[in-house]
TIVO-762933 format. One record per residue: residue in three letters; x, y, z of N, C-alpha, C, O in turn. Coordinates in steps of 0.05 Angstrom, whole numbers, padded with zeros to 5 digits, always signed. Example, Ala and Ser with C-alpha at 12.3 -4.5 7.8 and 13.67 -1.06 7.14 Angstrom:
# TIVO-762933
ala+00264-00114+00156+00246-00090+00156+00264-00066+00156+00285-00066+00169
ser+00257-00045+00142+00273-00021+00143+00258+00001+00157+00268+00023+00161
***
This chain:
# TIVO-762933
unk+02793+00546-00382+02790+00537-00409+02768+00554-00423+02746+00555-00412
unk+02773+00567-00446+02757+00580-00462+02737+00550-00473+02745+00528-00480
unk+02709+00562-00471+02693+00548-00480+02666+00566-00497+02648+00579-00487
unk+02670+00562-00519+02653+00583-00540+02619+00567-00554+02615+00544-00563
unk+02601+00588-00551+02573+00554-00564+02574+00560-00601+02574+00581-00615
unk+02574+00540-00606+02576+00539-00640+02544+00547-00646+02528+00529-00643
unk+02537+00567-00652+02517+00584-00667+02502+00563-00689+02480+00568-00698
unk+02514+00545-00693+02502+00525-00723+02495+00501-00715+02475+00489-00720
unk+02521+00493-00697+02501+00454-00688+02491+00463-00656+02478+00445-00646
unk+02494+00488-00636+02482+00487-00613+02494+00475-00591+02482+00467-00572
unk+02525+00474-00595+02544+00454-00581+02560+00477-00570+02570+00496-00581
unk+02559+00470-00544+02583+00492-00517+02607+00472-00531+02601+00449-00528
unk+02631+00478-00545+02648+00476-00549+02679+00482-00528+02677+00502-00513
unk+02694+00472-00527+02718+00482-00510+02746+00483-00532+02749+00470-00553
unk+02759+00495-00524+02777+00506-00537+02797+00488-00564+02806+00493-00586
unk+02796+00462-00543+02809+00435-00559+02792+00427-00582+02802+00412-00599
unk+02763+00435-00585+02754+00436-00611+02749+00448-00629+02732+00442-00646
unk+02767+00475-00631+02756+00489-00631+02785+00506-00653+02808+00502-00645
unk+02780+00523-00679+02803+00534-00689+02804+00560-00692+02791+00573-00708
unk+02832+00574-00669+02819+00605-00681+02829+00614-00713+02847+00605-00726
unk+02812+00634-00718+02820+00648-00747+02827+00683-00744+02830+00699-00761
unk+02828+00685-00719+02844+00715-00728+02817+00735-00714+02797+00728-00702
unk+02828+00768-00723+02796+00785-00713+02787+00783-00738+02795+00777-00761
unk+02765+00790-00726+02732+00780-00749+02727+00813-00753+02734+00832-00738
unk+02714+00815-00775+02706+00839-00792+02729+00854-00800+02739+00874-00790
unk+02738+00841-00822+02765+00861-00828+02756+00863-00859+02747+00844-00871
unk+02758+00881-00866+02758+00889-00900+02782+00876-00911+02805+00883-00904
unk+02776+00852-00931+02795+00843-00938+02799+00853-00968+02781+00861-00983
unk+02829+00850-00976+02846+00867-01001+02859+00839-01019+02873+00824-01006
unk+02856+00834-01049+02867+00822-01054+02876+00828-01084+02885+00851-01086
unk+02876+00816-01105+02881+00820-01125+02875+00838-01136+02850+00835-01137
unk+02880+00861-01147+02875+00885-01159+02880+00911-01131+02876+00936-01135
unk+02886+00901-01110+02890+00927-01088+02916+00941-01094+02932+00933-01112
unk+02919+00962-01080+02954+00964-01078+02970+00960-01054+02963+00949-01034
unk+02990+00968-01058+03015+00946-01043+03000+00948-01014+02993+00930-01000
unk+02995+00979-01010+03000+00985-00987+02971+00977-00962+02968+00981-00938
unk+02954+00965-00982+02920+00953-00973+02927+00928-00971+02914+00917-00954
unk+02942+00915-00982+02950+00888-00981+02959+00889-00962+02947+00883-00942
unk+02988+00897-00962+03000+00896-00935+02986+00907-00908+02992+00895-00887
unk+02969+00925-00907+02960+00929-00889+02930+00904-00871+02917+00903-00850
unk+02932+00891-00894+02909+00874-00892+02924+00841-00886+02917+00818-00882
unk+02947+00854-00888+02968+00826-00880+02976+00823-00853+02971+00803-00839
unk+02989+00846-00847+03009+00851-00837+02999+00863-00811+03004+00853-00788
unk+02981+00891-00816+02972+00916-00783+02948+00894-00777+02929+00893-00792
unk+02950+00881-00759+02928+00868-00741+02934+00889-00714+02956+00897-00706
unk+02909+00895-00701+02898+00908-00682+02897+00881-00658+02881+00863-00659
unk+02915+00884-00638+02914+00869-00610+02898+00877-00585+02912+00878-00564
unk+02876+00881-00583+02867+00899-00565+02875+00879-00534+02884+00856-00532
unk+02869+00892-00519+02873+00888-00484+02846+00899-00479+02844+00924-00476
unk+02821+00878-00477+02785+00885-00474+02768+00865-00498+02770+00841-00505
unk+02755+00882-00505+02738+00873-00517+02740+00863-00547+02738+00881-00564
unk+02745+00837-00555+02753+00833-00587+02733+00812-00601+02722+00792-00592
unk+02735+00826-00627+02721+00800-00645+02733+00784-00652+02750+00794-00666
unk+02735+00759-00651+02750+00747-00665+02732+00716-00684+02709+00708-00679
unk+02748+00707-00703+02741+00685-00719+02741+00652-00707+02764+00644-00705
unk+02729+00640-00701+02738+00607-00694+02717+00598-00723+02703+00610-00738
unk+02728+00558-00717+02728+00549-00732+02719+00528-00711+02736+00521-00694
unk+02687+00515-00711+02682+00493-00692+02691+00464-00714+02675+00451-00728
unk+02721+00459-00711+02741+00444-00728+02731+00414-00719+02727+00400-00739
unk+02728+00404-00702+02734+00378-00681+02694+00376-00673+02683+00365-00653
unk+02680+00392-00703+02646+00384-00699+02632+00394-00727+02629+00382-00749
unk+02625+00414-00721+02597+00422-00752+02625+00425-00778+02624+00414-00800
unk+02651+00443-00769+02672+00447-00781+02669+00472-00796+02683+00478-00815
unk+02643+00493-00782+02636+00516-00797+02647+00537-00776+02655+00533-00753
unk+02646+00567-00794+02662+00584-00778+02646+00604-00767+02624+00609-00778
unk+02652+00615-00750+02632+00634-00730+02649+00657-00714+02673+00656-00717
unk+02637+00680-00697+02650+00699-00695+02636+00702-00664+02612+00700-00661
unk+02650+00706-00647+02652+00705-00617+02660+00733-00614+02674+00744-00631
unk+02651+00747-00590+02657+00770-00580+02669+00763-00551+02657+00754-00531
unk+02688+00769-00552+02705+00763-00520+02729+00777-00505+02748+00778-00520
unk+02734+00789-00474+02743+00801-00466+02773+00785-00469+02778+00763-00459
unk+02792+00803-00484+02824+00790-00481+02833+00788-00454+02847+00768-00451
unk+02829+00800-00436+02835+00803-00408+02819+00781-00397+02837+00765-00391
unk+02802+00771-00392+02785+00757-00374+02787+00724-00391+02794+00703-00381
unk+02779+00729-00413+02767+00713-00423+02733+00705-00427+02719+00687-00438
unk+02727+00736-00407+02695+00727-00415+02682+00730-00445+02687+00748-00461
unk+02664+00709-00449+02643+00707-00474+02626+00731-00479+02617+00742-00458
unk+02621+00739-00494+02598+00762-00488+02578+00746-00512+02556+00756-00513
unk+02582+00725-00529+02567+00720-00551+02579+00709-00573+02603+00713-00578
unk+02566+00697-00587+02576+00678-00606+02554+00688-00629+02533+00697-00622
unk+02559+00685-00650+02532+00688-00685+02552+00681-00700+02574+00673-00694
unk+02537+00685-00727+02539+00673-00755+02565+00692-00765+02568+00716-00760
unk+02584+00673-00782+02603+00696-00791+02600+00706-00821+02615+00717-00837
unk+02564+00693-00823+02558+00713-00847+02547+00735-00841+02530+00739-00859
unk+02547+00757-00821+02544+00780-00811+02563+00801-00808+02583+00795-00795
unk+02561+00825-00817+02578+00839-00820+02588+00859-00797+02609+00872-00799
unk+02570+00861-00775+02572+00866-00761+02564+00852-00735+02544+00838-00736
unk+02581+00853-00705+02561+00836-00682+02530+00846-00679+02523+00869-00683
unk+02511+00825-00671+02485+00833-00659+02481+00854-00636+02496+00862-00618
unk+02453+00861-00644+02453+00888-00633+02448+00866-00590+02451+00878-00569
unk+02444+00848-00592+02445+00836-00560+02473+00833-00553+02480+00837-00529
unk+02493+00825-00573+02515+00823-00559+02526+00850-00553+02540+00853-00533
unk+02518+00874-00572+02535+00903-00564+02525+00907-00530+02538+00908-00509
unk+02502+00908-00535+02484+00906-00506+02500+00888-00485+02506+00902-00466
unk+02506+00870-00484+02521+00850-00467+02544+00872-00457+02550+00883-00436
unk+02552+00874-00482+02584+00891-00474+02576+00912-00466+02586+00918-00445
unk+02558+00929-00475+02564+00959-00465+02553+00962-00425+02558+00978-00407
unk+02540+00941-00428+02533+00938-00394+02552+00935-00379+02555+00942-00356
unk+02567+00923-00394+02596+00909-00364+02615+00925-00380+02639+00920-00375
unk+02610+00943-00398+02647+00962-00404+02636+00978-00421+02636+00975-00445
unk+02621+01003-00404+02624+01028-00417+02633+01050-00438+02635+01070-00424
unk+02636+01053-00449+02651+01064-00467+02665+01048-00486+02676+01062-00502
unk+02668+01021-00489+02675+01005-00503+02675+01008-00539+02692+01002-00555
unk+02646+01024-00543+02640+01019-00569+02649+01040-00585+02648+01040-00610
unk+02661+01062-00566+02674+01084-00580+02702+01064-00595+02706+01056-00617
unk+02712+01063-00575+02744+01050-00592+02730+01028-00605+02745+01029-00624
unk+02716+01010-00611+02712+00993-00633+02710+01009-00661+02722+01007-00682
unk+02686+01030-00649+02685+01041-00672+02698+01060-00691+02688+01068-00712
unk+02729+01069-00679+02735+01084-00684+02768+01076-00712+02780+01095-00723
***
């Protein structure tokens, strides 16, 4: 069972409380973009197999949203923060780059 800690009320959460929202840090496109930023902002989601950001929603407690760093393969946590940050913390890159090397090239690329 995926179990993520909500960054705002301090609560180890498990999955049944929990709402995902998709990967986290995406440049979003809306009114005034063109077709093809829209759609791409619709439509090309990136599935990785490793290391992903993604969005939850602690739905079933504070009901605020937050951004988790976690291995698709394993399911390990590497960290949880605020999803008013634009980027992950420089402790969680650290987390990851110790247990998966080279990781931060393909994020960043």
């Amino acid at each position: 069972m995926l179990i993520l800690h909500c960054p705002y009320c301090g609560v180890d959460a498990d999955e049944t409380e929990l709402a995902p929202g998709g990967e986290a840090h995406l440049k979003r496109f809306g009114p005034g973009s063109s077709d093809a930023e829209f759609e791409a902002y619709l439509f090309q989601r990136e599935n990785p197999k490793g290391v992903h950001f993604e969005r939850w929603r602690h739905a079933n407690g504070c009901g605020k949203w937050f951004h988790a760093a976690r291995c698709t393969t394993t399911n390990e946590v590497f960290g949880t923060y605020s999803a008013q940050v634009t980027e992950p913390p420089r402790d969680i890159h650290d987390k990851i780059t110790g247990k998966r090397p080279g990781w931060l090239s393909r994020w960043l690329s």
